[in-house]
Jmol script that loads the backbone (N, CA, C; Angstrom):
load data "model"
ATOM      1  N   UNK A   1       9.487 -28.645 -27.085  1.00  0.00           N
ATOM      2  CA  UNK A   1       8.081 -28.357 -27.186  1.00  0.00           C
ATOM      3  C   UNK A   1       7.516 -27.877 -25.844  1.00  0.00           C
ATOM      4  N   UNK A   2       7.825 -28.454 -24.833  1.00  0.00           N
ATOM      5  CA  UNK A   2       7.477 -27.996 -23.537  1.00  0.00           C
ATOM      6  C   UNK A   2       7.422 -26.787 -22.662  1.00  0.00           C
ATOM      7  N   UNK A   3       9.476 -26.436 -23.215  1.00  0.00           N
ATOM      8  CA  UNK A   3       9.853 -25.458 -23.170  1.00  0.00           C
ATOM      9  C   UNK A   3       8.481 -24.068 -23.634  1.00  0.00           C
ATOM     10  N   UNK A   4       8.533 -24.658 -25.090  1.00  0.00           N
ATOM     11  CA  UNK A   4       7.825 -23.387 -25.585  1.00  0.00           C
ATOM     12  C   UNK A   4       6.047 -23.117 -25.001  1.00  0.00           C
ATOM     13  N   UNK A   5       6.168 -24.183 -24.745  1.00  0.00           N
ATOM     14  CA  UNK A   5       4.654 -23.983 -23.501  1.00  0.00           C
ATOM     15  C   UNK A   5       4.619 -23.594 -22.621  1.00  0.00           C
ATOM     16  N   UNK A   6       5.389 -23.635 -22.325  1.00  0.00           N
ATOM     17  CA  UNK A   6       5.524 -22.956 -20.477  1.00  0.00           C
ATOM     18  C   UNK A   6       6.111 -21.050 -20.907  1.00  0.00           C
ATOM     19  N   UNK A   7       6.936 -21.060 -22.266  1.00  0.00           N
ATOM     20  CA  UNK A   7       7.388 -19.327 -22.499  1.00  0.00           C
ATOM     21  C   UNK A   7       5.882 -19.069 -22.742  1.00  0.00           C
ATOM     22  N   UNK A   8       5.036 -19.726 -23.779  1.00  0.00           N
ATOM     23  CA  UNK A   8       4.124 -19.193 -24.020  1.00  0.00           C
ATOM     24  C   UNK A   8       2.884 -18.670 -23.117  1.00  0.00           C
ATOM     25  N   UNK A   9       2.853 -19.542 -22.037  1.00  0.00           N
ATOM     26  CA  UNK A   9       1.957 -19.664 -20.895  1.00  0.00           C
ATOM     27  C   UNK A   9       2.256 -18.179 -19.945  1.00  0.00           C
ATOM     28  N   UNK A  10       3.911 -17.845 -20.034  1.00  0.00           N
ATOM     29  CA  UNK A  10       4.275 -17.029 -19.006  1.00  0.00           C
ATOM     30  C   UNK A  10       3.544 -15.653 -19.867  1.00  0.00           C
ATOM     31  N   UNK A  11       4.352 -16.218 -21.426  1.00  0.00           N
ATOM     32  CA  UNK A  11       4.228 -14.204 -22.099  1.00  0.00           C
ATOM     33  C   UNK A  11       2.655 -13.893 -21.833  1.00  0.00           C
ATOM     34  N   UNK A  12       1.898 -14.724 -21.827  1.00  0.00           N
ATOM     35  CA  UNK A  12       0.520 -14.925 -21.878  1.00  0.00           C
ATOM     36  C   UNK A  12      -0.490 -14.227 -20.879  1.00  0.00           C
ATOM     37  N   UNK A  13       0.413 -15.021 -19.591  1.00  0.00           N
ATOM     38  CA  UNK A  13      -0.517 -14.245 -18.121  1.00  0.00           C
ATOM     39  C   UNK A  13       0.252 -13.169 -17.886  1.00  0.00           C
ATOM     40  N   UNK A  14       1.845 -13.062 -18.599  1.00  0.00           N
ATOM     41  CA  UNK A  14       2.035 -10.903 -18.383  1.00  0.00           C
ATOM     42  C   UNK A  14       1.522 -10.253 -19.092  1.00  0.00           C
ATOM     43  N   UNK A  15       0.952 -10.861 -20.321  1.00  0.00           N
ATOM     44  CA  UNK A  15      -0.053  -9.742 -21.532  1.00  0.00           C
ATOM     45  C   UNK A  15      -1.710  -9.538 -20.553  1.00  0.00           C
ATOM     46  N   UNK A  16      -1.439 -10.365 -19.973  1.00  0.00           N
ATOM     47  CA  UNK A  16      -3.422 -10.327 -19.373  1.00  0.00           C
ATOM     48  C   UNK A  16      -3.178  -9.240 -18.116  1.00  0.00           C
ATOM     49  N   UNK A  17      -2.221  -9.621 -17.411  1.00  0.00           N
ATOM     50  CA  UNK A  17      -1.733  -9.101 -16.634  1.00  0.00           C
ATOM     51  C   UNK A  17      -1.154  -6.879 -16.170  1.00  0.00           C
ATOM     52  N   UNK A  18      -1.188  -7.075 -17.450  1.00  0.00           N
ATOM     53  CA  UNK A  18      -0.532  -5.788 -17.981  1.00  0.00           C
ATOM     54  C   UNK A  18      -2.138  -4.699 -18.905  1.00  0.00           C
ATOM     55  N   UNK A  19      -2.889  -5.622 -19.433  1.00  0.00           N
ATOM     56  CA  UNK A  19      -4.426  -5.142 -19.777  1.00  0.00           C
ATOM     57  C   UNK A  19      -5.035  -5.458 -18.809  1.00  0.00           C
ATOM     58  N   UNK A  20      -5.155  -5.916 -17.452  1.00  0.00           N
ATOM     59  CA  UNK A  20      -5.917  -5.822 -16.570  1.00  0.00           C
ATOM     60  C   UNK A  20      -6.170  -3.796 -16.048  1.00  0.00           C
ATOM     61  N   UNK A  21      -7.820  -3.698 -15.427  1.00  0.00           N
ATOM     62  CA  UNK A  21      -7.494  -2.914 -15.134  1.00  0.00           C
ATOM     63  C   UNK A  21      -7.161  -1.988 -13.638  1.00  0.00           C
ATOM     64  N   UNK A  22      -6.629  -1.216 -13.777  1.00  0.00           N
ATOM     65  CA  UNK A  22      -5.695  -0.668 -12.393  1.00  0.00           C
ATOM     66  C   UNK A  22      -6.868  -0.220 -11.758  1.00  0.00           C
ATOM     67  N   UNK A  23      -6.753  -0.024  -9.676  1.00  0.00           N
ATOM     68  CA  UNK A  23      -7.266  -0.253  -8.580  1.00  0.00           C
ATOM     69  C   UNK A  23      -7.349   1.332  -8.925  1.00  0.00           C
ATOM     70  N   UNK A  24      -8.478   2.573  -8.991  1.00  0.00           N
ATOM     71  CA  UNK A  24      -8.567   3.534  -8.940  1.00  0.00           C
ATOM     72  C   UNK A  24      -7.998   4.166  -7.559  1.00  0.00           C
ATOM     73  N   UNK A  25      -7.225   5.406  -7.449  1.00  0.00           N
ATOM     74  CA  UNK A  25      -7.545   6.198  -6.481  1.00  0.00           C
ATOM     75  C   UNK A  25      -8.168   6.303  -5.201  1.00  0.00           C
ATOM     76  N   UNK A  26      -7.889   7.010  -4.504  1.00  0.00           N
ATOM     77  CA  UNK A  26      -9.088   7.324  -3.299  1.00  0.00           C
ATOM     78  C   UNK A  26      -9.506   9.040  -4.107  1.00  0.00           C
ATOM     79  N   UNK A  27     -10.985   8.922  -3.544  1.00  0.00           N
ATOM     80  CA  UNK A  27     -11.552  10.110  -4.159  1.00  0.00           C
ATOM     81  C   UNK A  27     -11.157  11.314  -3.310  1.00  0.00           C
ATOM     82  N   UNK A  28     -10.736  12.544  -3.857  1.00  0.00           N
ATOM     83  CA  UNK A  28      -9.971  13.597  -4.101  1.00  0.00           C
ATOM     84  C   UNK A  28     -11.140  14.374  -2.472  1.00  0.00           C
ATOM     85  N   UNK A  29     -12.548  14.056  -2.678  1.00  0.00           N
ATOM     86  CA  UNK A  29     -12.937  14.912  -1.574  1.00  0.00           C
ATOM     87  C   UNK A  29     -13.092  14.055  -0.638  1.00  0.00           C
ATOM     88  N   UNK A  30     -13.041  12.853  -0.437  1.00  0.00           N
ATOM     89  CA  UNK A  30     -12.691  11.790   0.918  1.00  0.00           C
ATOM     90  C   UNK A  30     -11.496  12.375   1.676  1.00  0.00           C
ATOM     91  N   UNK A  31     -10.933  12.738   1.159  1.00  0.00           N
ATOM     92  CA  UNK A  31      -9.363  12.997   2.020  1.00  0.00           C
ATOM     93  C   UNK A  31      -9.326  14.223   2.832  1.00  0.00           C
ATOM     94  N   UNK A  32      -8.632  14.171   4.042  1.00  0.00           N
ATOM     95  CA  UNK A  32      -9.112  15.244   4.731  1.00  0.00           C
ATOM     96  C   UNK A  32      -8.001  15.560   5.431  1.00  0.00           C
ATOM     97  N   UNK A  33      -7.338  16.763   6.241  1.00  0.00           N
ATOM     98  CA  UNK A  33      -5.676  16.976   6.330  1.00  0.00           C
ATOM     99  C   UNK A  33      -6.066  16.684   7.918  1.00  0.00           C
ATOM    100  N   UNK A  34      -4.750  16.486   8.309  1.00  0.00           N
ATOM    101  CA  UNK A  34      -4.502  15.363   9.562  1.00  0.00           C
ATOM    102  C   UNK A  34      -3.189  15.426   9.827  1.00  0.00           C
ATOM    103  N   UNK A  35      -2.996  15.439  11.630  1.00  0.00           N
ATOM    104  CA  UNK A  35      -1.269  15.809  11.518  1.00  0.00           C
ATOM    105  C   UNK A  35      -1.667  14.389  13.071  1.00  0.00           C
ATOM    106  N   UNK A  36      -1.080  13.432  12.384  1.00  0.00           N
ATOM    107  CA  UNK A  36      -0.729  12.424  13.196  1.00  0.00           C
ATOM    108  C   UNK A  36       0.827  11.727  13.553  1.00  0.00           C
ATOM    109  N   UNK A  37       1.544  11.488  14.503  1.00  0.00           N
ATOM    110  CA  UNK A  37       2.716  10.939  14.376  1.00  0.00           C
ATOM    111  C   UNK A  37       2.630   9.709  15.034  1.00  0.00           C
ATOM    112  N   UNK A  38       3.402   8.608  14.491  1.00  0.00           N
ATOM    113  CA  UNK A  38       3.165   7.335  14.794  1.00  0.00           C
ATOM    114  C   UNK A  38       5.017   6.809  14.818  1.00  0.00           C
ATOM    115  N   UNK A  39       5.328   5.635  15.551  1.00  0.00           N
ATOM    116  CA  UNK A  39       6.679   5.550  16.097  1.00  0.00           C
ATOM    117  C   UNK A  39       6.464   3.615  16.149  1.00  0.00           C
ATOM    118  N   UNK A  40       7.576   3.384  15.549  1.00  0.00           N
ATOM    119  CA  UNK A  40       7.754   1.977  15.538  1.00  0.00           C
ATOM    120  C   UNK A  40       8.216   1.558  16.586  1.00  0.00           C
ATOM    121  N   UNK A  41       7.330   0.592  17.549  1.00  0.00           N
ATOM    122  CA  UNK A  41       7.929  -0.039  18.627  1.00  0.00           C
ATOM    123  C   UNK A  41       9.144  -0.944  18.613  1.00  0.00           C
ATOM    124  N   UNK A  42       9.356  -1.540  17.202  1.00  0.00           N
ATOM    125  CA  UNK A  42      10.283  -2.436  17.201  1.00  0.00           C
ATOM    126  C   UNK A  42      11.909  -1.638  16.791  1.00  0.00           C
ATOM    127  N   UNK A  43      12.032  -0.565  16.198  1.00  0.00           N
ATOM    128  CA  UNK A  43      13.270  -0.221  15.222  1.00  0.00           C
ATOM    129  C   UNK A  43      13.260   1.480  15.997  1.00  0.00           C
ATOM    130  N   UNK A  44      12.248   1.893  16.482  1.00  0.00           N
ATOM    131  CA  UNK A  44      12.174   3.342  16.590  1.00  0.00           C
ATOM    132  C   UNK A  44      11.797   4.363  15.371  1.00  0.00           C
ATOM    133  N   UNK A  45      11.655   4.161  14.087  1.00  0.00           N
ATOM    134  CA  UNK A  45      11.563   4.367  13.070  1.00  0.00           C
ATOM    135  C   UNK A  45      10.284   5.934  13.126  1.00  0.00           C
ATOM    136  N   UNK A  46      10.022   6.781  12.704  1.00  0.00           N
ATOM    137  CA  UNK A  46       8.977   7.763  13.038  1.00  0.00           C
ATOM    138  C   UNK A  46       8.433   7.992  11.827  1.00  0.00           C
ATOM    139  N   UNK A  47       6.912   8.052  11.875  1.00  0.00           N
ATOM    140  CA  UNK A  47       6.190   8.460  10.796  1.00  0.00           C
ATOM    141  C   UNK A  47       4.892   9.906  11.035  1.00  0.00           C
ATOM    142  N   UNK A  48       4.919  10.754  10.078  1.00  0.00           N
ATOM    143  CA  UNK A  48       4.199  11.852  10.071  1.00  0.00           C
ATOM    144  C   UNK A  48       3.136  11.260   9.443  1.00  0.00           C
ATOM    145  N   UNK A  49       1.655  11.180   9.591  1.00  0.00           N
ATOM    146  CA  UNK A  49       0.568  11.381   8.169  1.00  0.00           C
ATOM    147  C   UNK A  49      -0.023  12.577   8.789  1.00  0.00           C
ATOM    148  N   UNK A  50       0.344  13.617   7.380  1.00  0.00           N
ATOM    149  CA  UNK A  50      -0.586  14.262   6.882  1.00  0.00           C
ATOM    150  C   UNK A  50      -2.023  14.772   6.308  1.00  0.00           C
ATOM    151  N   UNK A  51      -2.150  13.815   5.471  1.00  0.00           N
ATOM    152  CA  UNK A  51      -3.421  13.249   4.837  1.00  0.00           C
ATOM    153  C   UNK A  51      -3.755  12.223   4.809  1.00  0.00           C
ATOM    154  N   UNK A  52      -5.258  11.954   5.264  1.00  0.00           N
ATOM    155  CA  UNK A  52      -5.970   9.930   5.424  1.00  0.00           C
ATOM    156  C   UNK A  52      -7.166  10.365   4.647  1.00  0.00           C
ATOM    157  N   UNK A  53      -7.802   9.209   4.341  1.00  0.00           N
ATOM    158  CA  UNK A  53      -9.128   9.363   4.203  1.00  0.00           C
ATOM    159  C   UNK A  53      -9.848   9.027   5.018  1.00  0.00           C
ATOM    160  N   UNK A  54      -9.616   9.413   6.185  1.00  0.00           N
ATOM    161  CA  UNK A  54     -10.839   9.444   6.948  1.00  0.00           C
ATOM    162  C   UNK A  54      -9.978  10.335   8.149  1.00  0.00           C
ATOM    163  N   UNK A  55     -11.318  10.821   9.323  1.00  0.00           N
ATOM    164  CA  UNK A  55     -10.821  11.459  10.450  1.00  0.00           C
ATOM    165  C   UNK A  55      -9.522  10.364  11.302  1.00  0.00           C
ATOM    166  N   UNK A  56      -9.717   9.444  11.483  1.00  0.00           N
ATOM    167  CA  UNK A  56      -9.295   8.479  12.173  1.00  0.00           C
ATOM    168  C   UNK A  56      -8.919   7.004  11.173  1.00  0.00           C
ATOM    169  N   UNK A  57      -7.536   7.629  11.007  1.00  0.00           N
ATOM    170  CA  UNK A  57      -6.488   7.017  10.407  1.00  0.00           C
ATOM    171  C   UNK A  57      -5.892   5.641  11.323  1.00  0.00           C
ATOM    172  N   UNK A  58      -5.915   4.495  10.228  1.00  0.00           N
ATOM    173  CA  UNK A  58      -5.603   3.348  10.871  1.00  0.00           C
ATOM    174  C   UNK A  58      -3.890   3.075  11.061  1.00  0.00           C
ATOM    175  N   UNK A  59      -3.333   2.361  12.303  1.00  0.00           N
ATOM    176  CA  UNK A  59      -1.991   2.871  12.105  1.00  0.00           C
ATOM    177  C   UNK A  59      -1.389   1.921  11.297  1.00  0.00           C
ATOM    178  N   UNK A  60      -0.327   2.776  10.855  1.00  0.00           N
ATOM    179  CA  UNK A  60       0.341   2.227   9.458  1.00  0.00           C
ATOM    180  C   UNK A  60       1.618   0.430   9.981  1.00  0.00           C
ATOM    181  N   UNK A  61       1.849  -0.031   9.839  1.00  0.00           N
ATOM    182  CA  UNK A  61       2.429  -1.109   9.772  1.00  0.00           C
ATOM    183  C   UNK A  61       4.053  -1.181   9.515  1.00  0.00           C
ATOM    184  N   UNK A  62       4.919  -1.214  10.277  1.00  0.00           N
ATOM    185  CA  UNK A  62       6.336  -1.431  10.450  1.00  0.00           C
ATOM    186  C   UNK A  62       7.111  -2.479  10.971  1.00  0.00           C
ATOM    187  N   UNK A  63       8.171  -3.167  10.474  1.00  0.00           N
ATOM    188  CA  UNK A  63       8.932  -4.553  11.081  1.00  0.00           C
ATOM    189  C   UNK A  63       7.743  -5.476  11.393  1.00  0.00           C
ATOM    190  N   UNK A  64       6.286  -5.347  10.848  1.00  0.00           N
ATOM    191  CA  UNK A  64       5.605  -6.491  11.220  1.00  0.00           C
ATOM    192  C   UNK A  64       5.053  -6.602  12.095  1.00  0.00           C
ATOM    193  N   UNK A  65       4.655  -4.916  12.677  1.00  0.00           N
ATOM    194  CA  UNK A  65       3.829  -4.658  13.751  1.00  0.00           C
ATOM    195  C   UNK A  65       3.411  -3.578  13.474  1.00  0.00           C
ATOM    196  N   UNK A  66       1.733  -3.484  13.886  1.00  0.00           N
ATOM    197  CA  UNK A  66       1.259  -2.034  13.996  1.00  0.00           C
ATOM    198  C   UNK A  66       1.977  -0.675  14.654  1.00  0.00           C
ATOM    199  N   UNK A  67       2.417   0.475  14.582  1.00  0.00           N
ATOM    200  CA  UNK A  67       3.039   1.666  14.743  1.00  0.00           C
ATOM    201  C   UNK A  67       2.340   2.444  15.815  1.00  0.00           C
ATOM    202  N   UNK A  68       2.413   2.549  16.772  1.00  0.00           N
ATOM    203  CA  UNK A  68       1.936   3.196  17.777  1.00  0.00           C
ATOM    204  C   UNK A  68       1.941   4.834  18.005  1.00  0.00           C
ATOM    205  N   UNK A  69       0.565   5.275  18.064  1.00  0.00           N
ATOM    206  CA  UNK A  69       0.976   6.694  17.471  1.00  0.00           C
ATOM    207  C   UNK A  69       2.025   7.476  19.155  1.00  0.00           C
ATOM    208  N   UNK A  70       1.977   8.412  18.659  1.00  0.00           N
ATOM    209  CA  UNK A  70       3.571   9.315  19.720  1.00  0.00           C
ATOM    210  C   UNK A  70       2.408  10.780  19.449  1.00  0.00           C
ATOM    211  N   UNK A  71       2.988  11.057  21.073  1.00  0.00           N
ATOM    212  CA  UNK A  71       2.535  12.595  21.287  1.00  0.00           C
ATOM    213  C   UNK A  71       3.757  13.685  20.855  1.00  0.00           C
TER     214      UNK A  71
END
end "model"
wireframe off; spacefill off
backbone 0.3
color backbone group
């Protein structure tokens, strides 16, 4: 009996879970083109953004540290 309380409980919050509704987009004219390069202090790892929504793009996050942008 327990068993079937706890399946029922699970199928339950993935049905709510699954009709919840999804985090929209960023809006199509917010976005603006941008040539930034950013470099992981910890791994060396390199990242291009292209497109942000905004002029001044926050830096993106690697090994658990902020990404330091590179000239």
């Amino acid at each position: 009996m327990a068993i079937g309380v706890v399946i029922l409980r699970v199928g339950l919050w993935g049905i709510r879970m699954l009709a919840a509704p999804q985090a929209s987009g960023p809006d199509p004219d917010e976005i603006v083109e941008m040539y930034q390069e950013y470099r992981c202090s910890v791994c060396g790892m390199r990242l291009t953004v292209t497109h942000a929504q905004d002029h001044e793009a926050v830096a993106p996050r690697h090994c658990r540290e902020e990404m330091e942008p590179s000239d």
